[in-house]
C-alpha positions in Angstrom: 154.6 125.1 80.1 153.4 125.9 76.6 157.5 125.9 75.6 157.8 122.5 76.7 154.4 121.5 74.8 155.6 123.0 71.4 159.2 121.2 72.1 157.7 117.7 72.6 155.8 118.4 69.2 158.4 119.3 67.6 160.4 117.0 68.6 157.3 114.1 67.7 157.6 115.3 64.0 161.3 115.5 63.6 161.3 111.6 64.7 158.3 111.4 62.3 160.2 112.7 59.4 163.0 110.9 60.1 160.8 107.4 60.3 159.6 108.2 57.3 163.0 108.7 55.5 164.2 105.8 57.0 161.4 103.7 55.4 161.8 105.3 52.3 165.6 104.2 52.2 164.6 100.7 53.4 162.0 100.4 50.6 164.2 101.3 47.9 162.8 103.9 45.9 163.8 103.9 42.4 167.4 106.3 41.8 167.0 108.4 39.2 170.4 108.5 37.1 171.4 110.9 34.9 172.9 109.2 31.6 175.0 111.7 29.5 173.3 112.1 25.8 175.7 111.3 23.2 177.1 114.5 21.2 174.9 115.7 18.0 176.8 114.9 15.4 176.8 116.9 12.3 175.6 115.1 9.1 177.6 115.8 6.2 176.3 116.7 3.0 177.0 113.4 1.2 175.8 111.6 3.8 171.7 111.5 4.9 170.6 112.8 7.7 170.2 110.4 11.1 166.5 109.7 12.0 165.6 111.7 14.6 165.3 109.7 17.9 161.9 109.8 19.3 161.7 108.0 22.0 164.8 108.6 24.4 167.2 105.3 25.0 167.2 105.0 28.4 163.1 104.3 28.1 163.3 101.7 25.4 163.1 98.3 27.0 166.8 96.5 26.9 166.3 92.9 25.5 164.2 93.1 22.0 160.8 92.8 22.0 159.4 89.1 21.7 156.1 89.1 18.4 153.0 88.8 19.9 151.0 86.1 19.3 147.6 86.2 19.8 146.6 82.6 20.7 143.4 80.6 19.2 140.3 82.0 20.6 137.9 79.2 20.6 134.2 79.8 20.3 131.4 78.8 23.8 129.8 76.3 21.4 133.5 74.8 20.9 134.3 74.6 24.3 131.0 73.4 25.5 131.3 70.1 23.1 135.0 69.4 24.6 133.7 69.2 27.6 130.8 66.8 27.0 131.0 63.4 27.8 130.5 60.6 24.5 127.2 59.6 24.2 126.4 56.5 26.1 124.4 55.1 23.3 127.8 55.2 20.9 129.6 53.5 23.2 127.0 50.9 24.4 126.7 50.6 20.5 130.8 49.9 19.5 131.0 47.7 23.1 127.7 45.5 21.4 129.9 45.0 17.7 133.0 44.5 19.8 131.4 41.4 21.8 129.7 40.5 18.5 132.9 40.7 16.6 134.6 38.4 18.8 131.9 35.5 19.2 131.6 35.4 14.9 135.5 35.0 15.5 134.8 32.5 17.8 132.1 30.7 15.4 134.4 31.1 12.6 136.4 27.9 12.5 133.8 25.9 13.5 133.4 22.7 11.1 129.6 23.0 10.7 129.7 27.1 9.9 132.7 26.3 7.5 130.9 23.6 5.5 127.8 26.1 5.2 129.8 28.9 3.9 131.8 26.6 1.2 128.2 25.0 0.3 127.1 28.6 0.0 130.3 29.6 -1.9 130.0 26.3 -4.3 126.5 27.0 -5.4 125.7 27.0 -9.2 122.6 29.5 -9.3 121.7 32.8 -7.5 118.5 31.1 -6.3 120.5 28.5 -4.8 123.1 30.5 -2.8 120.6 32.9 -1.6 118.7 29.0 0.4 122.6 28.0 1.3 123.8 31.4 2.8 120.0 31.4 4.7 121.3 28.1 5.9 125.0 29.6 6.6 123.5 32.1 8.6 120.8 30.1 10.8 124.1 27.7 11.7 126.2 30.6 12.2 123.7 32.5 14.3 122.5 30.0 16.3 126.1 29.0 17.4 127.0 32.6 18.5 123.6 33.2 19.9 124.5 29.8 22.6 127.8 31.4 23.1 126.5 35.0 24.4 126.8 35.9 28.0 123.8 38.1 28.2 120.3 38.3 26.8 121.0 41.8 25.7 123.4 40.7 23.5 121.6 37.4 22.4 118.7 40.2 21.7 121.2 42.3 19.4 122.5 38.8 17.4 118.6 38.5 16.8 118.1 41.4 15.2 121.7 40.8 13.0 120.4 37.8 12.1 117.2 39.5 11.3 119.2 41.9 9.1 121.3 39.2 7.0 118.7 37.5 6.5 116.8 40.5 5.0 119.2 41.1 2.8 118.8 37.9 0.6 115.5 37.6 -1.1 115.1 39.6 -4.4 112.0 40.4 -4.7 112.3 42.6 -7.6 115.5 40.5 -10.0 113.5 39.5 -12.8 109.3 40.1 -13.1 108.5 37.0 -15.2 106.0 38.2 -18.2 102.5 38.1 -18.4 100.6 36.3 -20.9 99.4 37.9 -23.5 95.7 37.9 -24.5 94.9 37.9 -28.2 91.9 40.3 -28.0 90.3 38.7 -31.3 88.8 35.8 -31.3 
């Protein structure tokens, strides 16, 4: 009884062992093969010496190594403003001057705004130009204003107005001199 117990477990780890070495084989562990080292050659005396190899040449890698390159490392600050959205208020801003642009266009080659710009244009003194171009711009204003599809941008035409017209007075050109008191009598 106690043969045929040590049989069958001896008989368990020789079908173990060969399980394993058939796994082993099916796996494909690497093959170790022996290269042949080339023949140490004998420098001459004219000749200088070979460097001695220090790494062995069935280690170094076969195709030559590519340079590395160590890529752009971008800062957090960097990649937290590429990832931000444009401000609404710049592009609210550049849609406003867009619709504006295109409505001064549209006002352009109207026969009233062009008589009030050559008026302006024609003018012999400063004073004068500076009362045509208010006029210009009143004419010019008022057309685009009826032209605008929403009170927002009939608000923002306001306030260009507002700013044109601004621009014109010169309040500081020429002071006019004071008289001058004789102080004796």
């Amino acid at each position: 009884m106690l043969a045929m117990k040590i049989l069958s477990s001896v008989g368990a780890l020789i079908l173990a062992l060969r399980i394993l070495t058939l796994n082993a084989q099916e796996v494909g562990l690497p093959q170790t093969d022996v290269q042949p080292k080339p023949p140490l050659s004998v420098p001459s005396p004219t000749s200088p010496a070979p460097a001695p190899e220090l790494i062995p040449p069935d280690v170094l890698p076969l195709s030559s190594p590519r340079p590395l390159v160590t890529p752009a490392v971008t800062s957090i600050p960097q990649l937290d403003e590429s990832f931000k959205n444009p401000p609404i208020v710049a592009t609210e801003n550049a849609r406003r001057h867009l619709q504006w642009r295109r409505l001064r266009n549209l006002t352009a080659n109207d026969v009233a705004v062009k008589a009030a710009l050559s008026a302006a244009e024609a003018a012999s003194t400063d004073r004068e130009k500076r009362q045509l171009l208010r006029r210009y711009y009143e004419i010019q204003f008022g057309k685009m204003t009826a032209l605008a599809p929403t009170q927002e941008m009939k608000t923002f035409l306001m306030e260009k107005k507002r700013d044109q017209l601004n621009a014109l007075p010169q309040p500081r050109v020429r002071p006019e001199p004071t008289p001058r008191v004789d102080p004796t009598p």
